[in-house]
C-alpha positions as CSV (number, residue, x, y, z in Angstrom):
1,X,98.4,99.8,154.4
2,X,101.2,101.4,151.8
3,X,100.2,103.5,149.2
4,X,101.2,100.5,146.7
5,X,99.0,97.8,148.5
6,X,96.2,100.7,148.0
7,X,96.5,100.9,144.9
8,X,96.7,97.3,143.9
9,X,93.4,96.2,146.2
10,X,91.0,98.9,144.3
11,X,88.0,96.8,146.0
12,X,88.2,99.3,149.2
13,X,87.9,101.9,146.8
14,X,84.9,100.6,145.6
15,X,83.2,100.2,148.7
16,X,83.3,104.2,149.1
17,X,81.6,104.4,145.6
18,X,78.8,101.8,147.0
19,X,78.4,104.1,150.2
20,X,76.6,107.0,148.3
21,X,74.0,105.3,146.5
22,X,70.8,105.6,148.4
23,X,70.2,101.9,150.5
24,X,68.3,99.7,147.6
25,X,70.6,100.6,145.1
26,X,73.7,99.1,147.4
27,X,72.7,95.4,147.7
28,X,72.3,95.5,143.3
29,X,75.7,97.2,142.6
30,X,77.0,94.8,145.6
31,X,76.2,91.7,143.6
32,X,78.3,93.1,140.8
33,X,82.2,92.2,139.9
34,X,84.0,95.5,141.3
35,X,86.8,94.9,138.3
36,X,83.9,95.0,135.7
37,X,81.8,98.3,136.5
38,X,82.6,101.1,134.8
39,X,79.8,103.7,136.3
40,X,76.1,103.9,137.9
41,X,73.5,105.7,136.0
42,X,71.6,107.4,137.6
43,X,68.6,109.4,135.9
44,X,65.4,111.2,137.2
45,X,62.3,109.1,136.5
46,X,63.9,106.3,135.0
47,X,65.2,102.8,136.8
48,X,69.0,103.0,137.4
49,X,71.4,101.0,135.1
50,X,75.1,100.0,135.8
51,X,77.4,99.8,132.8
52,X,79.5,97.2,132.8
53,X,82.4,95.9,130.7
54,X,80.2,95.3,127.5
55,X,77.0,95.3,128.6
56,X,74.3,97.4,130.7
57,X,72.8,95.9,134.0
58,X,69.5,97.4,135.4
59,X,69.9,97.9,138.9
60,X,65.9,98.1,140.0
61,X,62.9,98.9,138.7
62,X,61.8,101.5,140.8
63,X,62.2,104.8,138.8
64,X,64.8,107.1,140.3
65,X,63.0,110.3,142.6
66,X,64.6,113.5,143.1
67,X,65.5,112.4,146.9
68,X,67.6,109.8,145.4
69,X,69.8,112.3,143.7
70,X,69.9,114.9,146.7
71,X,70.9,111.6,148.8
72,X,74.4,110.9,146.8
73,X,74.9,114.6,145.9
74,X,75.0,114.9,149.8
75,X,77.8,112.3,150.4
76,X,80.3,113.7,148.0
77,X,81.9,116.9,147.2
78,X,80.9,119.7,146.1
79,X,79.8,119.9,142.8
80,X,81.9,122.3,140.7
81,X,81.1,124.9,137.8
82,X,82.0,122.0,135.2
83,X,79.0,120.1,136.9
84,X,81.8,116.8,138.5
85,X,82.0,116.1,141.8
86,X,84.3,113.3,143.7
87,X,84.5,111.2,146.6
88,X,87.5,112.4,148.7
89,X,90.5,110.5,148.2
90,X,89.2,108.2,145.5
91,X,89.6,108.5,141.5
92,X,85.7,107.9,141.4
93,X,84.0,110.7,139.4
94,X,79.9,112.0,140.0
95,X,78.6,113.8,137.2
96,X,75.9,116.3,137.0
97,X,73.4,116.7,134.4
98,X,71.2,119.7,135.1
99,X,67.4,121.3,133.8
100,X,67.2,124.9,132.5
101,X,66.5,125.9,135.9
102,X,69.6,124.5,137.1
103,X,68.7,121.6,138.9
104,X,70.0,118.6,138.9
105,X,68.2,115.4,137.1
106,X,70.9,113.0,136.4
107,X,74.1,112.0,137.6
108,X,76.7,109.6,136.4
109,X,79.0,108.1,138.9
110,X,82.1,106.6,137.4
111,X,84.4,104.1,139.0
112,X,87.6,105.6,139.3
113,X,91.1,102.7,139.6
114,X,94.8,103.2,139.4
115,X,96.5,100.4,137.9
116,X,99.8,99.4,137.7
117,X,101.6,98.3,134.0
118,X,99.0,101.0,131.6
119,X,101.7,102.4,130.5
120,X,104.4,99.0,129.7
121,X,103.9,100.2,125.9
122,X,105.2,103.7,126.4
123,X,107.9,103.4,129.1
124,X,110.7,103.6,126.9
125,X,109.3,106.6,125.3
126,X,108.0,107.8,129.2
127,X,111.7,107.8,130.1
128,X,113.4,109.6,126.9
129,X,112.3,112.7,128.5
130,X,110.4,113.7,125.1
131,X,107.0,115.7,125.4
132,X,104.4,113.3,124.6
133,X,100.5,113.6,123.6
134,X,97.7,110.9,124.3
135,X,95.0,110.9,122.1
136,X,92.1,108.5,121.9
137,X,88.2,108.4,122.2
138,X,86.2,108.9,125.6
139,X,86.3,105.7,127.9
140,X,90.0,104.5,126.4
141,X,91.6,104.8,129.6
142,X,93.7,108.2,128.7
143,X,93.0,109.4,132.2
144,X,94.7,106.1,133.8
145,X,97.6,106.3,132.0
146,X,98.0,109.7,132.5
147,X,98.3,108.8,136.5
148,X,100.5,106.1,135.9
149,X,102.4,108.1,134.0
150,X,102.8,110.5,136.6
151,X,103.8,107.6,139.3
152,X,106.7,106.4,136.9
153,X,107.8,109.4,136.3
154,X,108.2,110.6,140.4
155,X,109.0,107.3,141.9
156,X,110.8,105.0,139.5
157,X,112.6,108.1,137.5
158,X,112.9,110.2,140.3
159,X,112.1,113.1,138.7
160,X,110.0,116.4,140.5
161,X,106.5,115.7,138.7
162,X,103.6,118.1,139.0
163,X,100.0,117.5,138.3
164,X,98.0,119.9,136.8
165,X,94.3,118.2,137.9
166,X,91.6,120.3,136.7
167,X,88.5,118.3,137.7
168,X,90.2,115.9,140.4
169,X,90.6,113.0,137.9
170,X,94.1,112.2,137.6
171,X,94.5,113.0,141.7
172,X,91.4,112.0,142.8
173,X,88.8,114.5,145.0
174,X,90.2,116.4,148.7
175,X,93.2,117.9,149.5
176,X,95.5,114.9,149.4
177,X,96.0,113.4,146.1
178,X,95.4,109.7,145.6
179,X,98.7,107.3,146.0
180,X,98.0,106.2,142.6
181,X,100.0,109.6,141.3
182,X,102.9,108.0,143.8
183,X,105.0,110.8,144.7
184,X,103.9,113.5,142.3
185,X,102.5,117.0,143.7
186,X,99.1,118.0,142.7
187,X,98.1,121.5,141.9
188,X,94.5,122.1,141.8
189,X,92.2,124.5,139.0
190,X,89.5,126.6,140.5
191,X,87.8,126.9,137.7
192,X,88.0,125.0,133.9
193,X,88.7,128.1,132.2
194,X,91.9,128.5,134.3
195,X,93.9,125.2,133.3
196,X,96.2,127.6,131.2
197,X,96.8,130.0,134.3
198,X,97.8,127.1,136.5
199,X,99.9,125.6,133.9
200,X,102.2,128.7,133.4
201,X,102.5,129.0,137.3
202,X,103.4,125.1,138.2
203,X,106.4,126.0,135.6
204,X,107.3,129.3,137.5
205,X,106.5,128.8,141.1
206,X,107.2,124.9,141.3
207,X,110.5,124.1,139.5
208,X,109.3,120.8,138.1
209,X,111.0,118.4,135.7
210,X,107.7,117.1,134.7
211,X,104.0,118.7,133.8
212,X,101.2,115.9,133.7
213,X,97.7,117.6,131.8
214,X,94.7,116.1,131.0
215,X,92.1,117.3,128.1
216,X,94.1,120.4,126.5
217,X,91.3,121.9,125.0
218,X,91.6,125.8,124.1
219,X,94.0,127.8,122.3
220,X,95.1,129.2,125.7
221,X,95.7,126.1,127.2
222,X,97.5,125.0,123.6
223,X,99.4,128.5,124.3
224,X,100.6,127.2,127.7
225,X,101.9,123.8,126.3
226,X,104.3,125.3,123.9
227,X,105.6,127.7,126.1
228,X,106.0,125.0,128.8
229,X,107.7,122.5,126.0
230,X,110.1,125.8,125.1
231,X,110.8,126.0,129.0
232,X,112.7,122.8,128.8
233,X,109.9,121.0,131.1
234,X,108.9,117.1,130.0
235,X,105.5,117.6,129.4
236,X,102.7,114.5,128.8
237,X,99.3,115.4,128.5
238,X,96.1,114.1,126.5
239,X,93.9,116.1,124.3
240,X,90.8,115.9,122.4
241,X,90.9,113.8,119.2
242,X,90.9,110.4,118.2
243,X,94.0,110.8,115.5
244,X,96.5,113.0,114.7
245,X,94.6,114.2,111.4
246,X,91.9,114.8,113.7
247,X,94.5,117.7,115.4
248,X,95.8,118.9,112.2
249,X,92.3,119.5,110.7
250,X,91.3,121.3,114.8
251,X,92.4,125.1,114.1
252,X,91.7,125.3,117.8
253,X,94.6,122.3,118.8
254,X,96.5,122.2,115.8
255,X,99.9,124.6,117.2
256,X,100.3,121.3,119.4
257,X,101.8,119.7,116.1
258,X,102.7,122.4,114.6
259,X,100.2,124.2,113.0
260,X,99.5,124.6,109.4
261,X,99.0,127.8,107.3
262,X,99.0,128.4,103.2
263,X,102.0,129.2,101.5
264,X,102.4,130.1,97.2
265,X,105.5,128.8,95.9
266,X,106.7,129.8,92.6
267,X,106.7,128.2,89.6
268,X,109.4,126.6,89.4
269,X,109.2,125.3,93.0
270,X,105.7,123.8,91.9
271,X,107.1,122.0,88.8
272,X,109.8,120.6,91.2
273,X,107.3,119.6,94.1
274,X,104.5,118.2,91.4
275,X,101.9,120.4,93.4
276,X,99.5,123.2,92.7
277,X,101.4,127.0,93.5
278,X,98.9,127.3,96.9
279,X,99.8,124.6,99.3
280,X,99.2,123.9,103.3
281,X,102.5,123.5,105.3
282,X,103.4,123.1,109.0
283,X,103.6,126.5,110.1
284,X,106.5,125.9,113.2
285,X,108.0,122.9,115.3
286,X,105.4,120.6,117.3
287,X,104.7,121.4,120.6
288,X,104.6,117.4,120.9
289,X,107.6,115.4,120.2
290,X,105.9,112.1,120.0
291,X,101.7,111.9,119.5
292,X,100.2,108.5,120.7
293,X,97.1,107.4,119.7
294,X,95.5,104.9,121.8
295,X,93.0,102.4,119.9
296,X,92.2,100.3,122.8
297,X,93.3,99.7,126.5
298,X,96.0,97.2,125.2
299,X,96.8,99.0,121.4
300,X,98.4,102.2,120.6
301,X,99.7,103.9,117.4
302,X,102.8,105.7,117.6
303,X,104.1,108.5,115.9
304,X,107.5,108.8,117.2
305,X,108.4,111.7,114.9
306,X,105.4,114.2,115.4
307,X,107.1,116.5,112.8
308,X,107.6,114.4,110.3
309,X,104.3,112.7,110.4
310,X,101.7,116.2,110.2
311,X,104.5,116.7,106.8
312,X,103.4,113.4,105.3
313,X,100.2,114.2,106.2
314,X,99.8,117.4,104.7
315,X,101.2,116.5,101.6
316,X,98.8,113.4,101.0
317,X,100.7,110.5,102.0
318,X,100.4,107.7,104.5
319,X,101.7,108.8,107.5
320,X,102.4,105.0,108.8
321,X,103.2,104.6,112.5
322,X,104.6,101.9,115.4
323,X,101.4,99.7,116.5
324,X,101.6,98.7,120.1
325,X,99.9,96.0,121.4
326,X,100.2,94.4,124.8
327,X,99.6,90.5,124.1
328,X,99.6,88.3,127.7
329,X,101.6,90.8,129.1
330,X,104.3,91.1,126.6
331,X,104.7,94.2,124.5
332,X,104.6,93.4,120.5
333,X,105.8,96.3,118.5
334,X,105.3,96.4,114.8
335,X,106.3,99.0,112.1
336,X,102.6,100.3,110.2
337,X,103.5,99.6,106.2
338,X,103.4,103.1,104.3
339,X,101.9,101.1,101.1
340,X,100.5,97.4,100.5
341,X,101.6,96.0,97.4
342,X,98.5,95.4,95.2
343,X,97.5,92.0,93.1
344,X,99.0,92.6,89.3
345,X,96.4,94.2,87.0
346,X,96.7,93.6,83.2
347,X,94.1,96.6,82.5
348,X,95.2,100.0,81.8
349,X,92.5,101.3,84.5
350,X,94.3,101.8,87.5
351,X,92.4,100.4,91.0
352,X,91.7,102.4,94.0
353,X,95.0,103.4,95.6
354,X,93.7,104.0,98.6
355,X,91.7,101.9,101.8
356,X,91.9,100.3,104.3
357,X,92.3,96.4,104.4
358,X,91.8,96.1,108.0
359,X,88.7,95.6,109.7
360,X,85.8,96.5,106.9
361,X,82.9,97.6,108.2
362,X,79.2,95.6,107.9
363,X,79.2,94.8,104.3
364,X,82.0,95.9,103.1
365,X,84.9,94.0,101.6
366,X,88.3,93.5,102.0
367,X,89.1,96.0,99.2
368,X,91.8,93.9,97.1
369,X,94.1,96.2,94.9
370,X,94.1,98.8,97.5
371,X,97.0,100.7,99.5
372,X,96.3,100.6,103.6
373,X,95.0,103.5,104.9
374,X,91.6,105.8,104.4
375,X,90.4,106.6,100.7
376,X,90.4,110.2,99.4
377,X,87.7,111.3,97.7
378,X,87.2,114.3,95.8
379,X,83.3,115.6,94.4
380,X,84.2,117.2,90.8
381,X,81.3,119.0,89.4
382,X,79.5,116.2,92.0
383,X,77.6,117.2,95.2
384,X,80.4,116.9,98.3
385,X,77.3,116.7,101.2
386,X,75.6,114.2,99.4
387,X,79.1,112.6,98.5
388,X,79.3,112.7,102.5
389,X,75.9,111.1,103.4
390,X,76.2,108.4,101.3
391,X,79.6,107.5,102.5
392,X,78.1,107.9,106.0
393,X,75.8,105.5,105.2
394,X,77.8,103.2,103.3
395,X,80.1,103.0,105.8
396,X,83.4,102.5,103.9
397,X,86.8,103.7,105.3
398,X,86.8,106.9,102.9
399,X,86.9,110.3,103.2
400,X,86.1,113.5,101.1
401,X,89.0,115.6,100.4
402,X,89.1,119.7,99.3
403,X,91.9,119.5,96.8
404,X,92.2,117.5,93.8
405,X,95.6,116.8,93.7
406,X,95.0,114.8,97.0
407,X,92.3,112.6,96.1
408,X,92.5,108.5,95.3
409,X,89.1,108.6,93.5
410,X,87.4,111.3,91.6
411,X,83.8,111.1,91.5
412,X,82.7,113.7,88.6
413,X,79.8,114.1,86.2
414,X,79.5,112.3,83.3
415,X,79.8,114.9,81.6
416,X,82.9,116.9,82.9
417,X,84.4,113.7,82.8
418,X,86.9,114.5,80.2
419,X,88.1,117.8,81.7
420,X,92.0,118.1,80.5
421,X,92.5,119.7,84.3
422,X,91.2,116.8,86.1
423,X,92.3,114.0,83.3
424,X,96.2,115.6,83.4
425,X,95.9,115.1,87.3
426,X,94.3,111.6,87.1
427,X,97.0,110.6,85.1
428,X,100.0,111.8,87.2
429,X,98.5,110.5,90.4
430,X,96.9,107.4,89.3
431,X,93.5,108.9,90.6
432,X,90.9,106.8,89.1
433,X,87.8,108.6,87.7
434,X,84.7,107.6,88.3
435,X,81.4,109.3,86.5
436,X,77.6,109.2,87.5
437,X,75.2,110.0,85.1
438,X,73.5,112.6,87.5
439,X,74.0,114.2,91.0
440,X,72.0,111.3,92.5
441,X,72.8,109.2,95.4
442,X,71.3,106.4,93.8
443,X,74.4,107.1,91.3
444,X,76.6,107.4,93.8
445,X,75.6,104.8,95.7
446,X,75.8,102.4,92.5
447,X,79.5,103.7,91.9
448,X,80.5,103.3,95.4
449,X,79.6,99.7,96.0
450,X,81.6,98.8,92.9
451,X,84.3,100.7,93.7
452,X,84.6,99.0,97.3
453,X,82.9,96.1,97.1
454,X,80.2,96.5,99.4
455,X,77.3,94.1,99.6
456,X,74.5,95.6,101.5
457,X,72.7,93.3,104.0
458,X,75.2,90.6,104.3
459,X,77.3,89.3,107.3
460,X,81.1,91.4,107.1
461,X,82.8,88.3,107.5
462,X,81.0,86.5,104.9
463,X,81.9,89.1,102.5
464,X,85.5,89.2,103.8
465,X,86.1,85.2,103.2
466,X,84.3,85.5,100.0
467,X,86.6,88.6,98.9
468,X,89.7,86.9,100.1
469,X,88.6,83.5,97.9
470,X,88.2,85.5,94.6
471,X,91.3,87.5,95.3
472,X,93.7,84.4,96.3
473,X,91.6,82.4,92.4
474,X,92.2,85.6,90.9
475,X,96.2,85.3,91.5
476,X,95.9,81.9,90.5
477,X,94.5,82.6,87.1
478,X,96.8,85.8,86.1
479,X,100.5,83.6,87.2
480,X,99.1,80.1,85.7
481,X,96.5,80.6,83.1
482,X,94.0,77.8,84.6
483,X,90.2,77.7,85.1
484,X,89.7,78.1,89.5
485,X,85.8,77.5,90.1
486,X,84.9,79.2,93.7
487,X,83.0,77.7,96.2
488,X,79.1,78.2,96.1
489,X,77.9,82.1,97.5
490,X,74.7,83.5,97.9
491,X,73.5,85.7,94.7
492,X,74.8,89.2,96.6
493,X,78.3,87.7,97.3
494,X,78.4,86.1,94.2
495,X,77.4,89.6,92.4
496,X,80.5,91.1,94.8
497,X,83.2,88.6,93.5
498,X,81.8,89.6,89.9
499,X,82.9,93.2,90.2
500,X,86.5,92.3,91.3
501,X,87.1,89.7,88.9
502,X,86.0,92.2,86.1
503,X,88.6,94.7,87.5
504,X,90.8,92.2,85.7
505,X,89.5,92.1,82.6
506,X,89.0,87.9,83.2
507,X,86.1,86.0,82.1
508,X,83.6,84.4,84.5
509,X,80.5,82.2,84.5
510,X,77.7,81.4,86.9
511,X,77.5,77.5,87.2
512,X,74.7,74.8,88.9
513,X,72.2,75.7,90.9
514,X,71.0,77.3,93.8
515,X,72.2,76.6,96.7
516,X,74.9,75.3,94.8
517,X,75.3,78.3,92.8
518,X,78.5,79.3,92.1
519,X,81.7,81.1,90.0
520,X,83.9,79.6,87.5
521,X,86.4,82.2,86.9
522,X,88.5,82.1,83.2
523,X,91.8,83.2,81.8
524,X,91.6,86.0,79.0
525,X,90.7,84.5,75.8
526,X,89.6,81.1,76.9
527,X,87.3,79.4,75.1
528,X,84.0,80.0,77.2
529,X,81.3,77.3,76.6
530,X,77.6,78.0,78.9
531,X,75.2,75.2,78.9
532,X,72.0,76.6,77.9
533,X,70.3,76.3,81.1
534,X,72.8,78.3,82.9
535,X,72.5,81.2,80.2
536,X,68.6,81.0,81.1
537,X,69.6,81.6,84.7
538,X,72.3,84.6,84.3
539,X,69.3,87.2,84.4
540,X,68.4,86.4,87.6
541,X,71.4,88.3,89.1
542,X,71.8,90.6,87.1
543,X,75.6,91.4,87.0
544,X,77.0,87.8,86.5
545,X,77.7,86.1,83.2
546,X,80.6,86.9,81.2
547,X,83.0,90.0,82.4
């Protein structure tokens, strides 16, 4: 059998996974689809599970004993400081989880597959010889790309590749590396804590065109990528992080952009920049010409200029991006807007300028009015950890922010409201204000909702359609003055479309009844006439009536 046929019939592979697991265990995991497992659980008292592509499968009943762990740590390798394992000449991985004492009373085995066409979204970017970063959350398949990555780069480039494998992933476990890495050498790390070591001597002893890395970690092993980058050597590793903010804001990671350190301008370069004299800049070049970072399996986020991205970042702004997306095997590319244009406002109260219109969490709207990307918030005079908790548990796309020059919504005290610092900054940004009475989170709670048009309780994508429907009635009313009634909502929903019509300073009206409950919305000034029964109802929900 080639390496290639190998690689593309990962069922044999599979097999060796199966052969470790003590004898009842076998005939479950045998049942399963190989293509769908993605590990064996594997805990001391408890039954074993297999987790599968989107759901969990017990495998028996039977608790696990301590001879069932000694039986599979017996069949593979030996188990290193950093508690992993392998099965030689596989990409399966067998995790350890140990007592104080040292023992072992868990283990995770992990199916292991090379696959061919991971990296179709990156290939052009693969071949431009520019030092690239994967970033993404655990389970996203960085590892796999990584080893494809290595396979283009050594058999279809032809270029001399090396493999810096710290825990036997991107190789596989033994002596000979897996075919899935094609033609790509493989130099092993004794230990974790001597990635960086290994790193500095595949560049020196080796001659290679090519470093692959997985999981750069330390400032050590950030040490050893820059001097490797400055070496002239194409290097494509992965790192911890889920975002490039996520690195700028890690002082332990952050030289792999760049870096970022304080500088004080002087006066007149503050007037000129429209910023505060102390402001964070990108201390020297990225170590990374191009960071990617991966959503899903089939979706990436490109930043094909690393520098200029962590520059737009630090200074507040979207930092935009190329979304990736493999669609039926085709590769759809797509420029990420900077801004989205929002709905015309006749109010002198400025909306949010900042979150997210994509994917709102459980109860959260749409967020109309609203440029794309994360909110900024900023506590004035407010309580920032309790600002934090209750957008934790709120769940909007928003974040707090340390610098009020930064921030898309201020959230102050009632009565520091009118402080000429944070009203002169309001005004140049087009930060809108928002006061609580007290330092509550009932208050902010209250403020938030409002502000993103969260209803509590109810389905995310009946608040989306229901968002969408106000916003596309709203339009309707602002370009051709005529009454748009909305179709019949339940009282939250109906409550939600009440606070964005208000925004616009147009007049609505609760009409019928329940279930057939619903909102009539008005142009300015029209002539408003509510039946008398209707008025009776309006206290029922408490918000709706006449904005």
């Amino acid at each position: 059998m080639s390496p290639r046929d190998a690689i593309a019939a990962p069922d044999d592979d599979f097999q060796l996974l199966m052969g470790v697991l003590p004898e009842p265990l076998k005939a479950a995991v045998r049942d399963l689809s190989p293509g769908e497992v993605l590990e064996v659980v594997m805990d001391l008292g408890r039954p074993p599970e297999a987790r599968l592509t989107g759901r969990v499968v017990r495998l028996s009943e039977s608790p696990i004993t301590r001879e069932d762990l000694a039986h599979v740590l017996s069949q593979v390798g030996t188990v290193s400081e950093d508690n992993r394992a392998g099965i030689e000449r596989t990409l399966h991985r067998v995790s350890a989880i140990r007592n104080r004492q040292g023992k072992v009373v868990g283990l995770t085995l992990r199916v292991g597959r090379a696959i061919f066409g991971t990296i179709d979204m990156l290939k052009d970017l693969i071949a431009s010889g520019l030092n690239i970063l994967l970033l993404g959350r655990p389970g996203v398949g960085k590892t796999t790309k990584l080893r494809e990555v290595a396979r283009v780069l050594a058999d279809d480039l032809g270029k001399r590749v090396m493999v810096v494998d710290t825990s036997n992933e991107i190789g596989g476990d033994g002596d000979i590396p897996h075919p899935g890495i094609g033609g790509a050498r493989r130099m092993q790390v004794s230990r974790p804590d001597r990635q960086h070591d290994v790193m500095i001597e595949a560049v020196e002893n080796h001659m290679p065109e090519a470093i692959i890395v997985d999981e750069i970690g330390t400032s050590a092993e950030a040490s050893a990528a820059r001097t490797i980058a400055e070496r002239g050597v194409q290097l494509v590793a992965t790192a911890h992080g889920n975002t490039l903010e996520n690195l700028v804001l890690n002082p332990t990671l952050s030289d792999l952009v760049g870096g970022v350190h304080t500088v004080t301008l002087s006066d007149e370069e503050a007037r000129r920049r429209h910023t505060q004299k102390t402001i964070n800049e990108r201390r020297a070049p990225p170590t990374f010409d191009v960071v990617v970072e991966m959503v899903s399996r089939d979706e990436v986020l490109v930043h094909r200029d690393t520098a200029q991205s962590v520059d737009r970042l630090l200074a507040g702004e979207d930092v935009g991006g190329e979304r990736r997306q493999l669609v039926e095997g085709q590769v759809e590319v797509k420029e990420e807007p900077q801004a989205v244009a929002p709905l015309p406002v006749r109010s002198s109260e400025p909306l949010v300028p900042a979150a997210s219109r994509a994917a709102p969490r459980r109860g959260a709207g749409a967020q109309p009015g609203l440029r794309q990307g994360t909110t900024r918030i900023y506590a004035h005079a407010a309580s920032r950890d309790l600002l934090e908790r209750v957008l934790r548990d709120l769940g909007p796309d928003a974040r707090v922010v340390g610098r009020l020059e930064n921030a898309d919504v201020i959230l102050t005290l009632r009565s520091r409201a009118n402080d000429p610092k944070l009203r002169k900054i309001a005004e140049k940004t087009g930060a809108r204000v928002l006061a609580i009475k007290r330092n509550s989170s009932s208050e902010m709670r209250r403020v938030l909702r409002d502000v993103f048009l969260i209803a509590e309780g109810v389905d995310e994508d009946q608040v989306r359609e229901a968002v969408m429907e106000a916003e596309h009635a709203i339009q309707r009313v602002l370009s051709e003055a005529v009454v748009v009634p909305l179709a019949p909502r339940p009282p939250r929903l109906r409550k939600l479309q009440h606070r964005l019509v208000s925004r616009y300073h147009l007049e609505t009206v609760s009409h019928g009844s329940e279930p057939q409950r619903h909102l009539i919305i008005y142009p300015l000034g029209a002539l408003v006439d509510i039946p008398r029964d209707q008025q009776d109802m309006e206290g029922e929900e408490g918000v709706e009536g006449l904005a």
